[in-house]
C-alpha positions as CSV (number, residue, x, y, z in Angstrom):
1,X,63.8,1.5,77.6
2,X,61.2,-0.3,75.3
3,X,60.6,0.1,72.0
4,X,57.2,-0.1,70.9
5,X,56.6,-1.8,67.6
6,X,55.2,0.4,64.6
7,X,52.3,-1.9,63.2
8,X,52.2,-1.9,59.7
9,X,50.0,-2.8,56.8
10,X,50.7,-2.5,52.7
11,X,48.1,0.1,50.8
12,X,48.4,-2.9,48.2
13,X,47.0,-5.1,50.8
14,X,44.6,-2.9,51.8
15,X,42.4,-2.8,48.1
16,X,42.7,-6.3,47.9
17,X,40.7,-6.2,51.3
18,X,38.5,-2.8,51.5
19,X,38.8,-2.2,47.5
20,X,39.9,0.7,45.4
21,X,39.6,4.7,47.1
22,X,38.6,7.6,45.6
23,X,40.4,10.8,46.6
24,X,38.3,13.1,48.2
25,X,38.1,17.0,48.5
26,X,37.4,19.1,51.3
27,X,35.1,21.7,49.9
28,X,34.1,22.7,53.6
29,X,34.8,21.9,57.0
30,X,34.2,18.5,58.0
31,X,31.7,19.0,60.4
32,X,29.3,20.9,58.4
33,X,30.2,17.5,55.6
34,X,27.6,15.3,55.9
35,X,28.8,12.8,53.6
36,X,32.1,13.0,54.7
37,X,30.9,12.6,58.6
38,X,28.8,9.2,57.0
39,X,31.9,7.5,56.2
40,X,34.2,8.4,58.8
41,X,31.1,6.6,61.0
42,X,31.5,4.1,58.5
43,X,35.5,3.8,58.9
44,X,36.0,3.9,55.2
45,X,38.5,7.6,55.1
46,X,42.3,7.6,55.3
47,X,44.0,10.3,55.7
48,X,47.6,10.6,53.4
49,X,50.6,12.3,54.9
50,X,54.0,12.6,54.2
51,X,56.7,11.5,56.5
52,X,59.8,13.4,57.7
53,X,61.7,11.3,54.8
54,X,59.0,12.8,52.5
55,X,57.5,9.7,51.7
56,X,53.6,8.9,51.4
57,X,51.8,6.5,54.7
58,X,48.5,6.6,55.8
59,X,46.0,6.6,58.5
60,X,42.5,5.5,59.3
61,X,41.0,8.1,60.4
62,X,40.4,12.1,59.3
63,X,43.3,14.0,60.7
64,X,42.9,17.8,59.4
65,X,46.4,19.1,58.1
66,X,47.2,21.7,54.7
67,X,49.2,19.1,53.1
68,X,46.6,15.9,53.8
69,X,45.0,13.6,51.2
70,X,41.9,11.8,52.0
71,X,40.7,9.2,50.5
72,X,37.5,6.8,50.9
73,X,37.0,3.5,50.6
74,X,33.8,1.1,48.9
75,X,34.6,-0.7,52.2
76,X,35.1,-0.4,56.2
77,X,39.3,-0.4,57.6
78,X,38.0,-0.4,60.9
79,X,40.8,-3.6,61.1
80,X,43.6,-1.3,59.9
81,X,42.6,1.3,62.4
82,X,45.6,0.7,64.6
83,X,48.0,0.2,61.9
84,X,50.7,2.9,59.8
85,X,49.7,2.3,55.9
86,X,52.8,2.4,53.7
87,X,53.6,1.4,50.2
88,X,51.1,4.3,48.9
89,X,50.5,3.2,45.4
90,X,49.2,6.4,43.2
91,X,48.3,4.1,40.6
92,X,45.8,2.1,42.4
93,X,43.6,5.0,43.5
94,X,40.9,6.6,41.3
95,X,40.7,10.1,40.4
């Protein structure tokens, strides 16, 4: 049986490339969010989740869960699409 190999990338490395996110609320669904729907065209959300070990990792894209984050960036991870974010830094996000 193969494994397949979990690409990864560092949130640190991430802001140095695509800048510093803002979190961002969902007040309403996403579809009726128009500037929400403008930057997932865009590429620019992430979506924060916790894993199984209850640590933080991220994804480009909008996935809809209760216990999500989302946050949006000044610029596009379309090259991190692929890729599991970890190394979540709190600090390096702006309220």
């Amino acid at each position: 049986m193969k494994l397949l190999k979990t690409k990864t990338a560092r949130f640190s490395q991430i802001i140095e490339s695509c800048g510093k996110p803002q979190v961002y609320t969902l007040w309403q669904k996403p579809s009726a969010d128009r500037h929400l729907q403008s930057q997932i065209k865009n590429n620019r959300v992430m979506t924060i989740l916790k894993s199984q070990s209850g640590t933080d990792f991220g994804i480009v894209k909008l996935k809809e869960t209760r216990e999500a984050r989302y946050l949006i960036f000044p610029r596009s991870l379309k090259r991190f699409a692929e890729k599991r974010i970890v190394g979540i830094d709190w600090a390096l996000v702006h309220e």
